[in-house]
N, C-alpha and C positions, 0 to 999 in steps of 0.2 A: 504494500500500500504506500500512497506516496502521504506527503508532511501535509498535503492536505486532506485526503481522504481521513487522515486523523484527527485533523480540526474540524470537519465536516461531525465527523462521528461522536467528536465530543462536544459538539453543538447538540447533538442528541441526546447523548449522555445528558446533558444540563439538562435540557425542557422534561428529561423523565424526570428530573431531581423537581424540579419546578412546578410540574403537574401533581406528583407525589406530596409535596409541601403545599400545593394548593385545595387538594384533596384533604389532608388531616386539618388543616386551619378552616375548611367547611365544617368538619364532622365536628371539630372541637365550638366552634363559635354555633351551632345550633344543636348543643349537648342537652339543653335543657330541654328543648323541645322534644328530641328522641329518646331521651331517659327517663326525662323529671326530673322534681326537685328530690332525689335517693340522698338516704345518708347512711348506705350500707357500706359495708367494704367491698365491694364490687366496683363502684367507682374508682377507688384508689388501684385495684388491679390493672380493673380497664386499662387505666393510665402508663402502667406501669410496662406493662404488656406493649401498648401500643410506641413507648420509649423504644422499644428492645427490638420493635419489628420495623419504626424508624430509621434505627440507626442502622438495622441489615440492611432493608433496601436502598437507603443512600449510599452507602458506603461499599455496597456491589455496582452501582451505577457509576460511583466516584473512582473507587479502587480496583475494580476487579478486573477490567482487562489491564491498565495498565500493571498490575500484578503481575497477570497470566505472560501481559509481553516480557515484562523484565525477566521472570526466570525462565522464557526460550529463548533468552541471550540476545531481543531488541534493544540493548536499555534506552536508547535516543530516543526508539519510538514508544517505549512506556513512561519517558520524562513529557515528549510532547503532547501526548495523549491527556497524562494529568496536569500539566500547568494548563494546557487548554481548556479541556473542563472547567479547573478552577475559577479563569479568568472568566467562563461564559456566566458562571455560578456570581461573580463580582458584579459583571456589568447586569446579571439579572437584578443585583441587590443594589444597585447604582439606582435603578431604573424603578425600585421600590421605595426608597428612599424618596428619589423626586417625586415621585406620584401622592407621596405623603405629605412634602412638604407644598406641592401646589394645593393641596387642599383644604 
């Protein structure tokens, strides 16, 4: 693959990161409506759970090919792959940032 097919694909990688984090900040912001008001300990699992399945699937979206490249001995293209991601994951948070501050 070439230096861009990788920036390409971690343009990907990000919008999964993005759609993913879009997704939990709906379910979390209309918790009340799909629960209720609980004061069981089931809330506090939910939560807890949902921390731990967070941070899997970001961190396979984030990490895991460039993982998979580095140890078949790409390393250039497992460095580019993740500063790329990262950087799309910044300008995503750039871009959130503004959108708060115009409002």
């Amino acid at each position: 693959m070439t230096k861009k097919d990788y920036i390409i694909k971690s343009l990907i990688n990000a919008i999964g990161v993005l759609v993913y984090v879009l997704a939990v900040a709906l379910l979390l912001s209309s918790g009340k409506n799909i629960f209720g008001e609980s004061e069981t300990l089931l809330i506090p699992i939910f939560m807890m759970t949902l921390l731990i399945v967070s941070a899997t699937v970001t961190g396979l979206l984030v990490l895991g090919k460039p993982i998979h490249l580095y140890l078949g001995g790409l390393k250039k293209e497992a460095f580019v792959l993740l500063f790329s991601t990262i950087g799309w994951l910044v300008a995503f948070l750039i871009g959130v940032v503004a959108m708060l501050l115009v409002k």
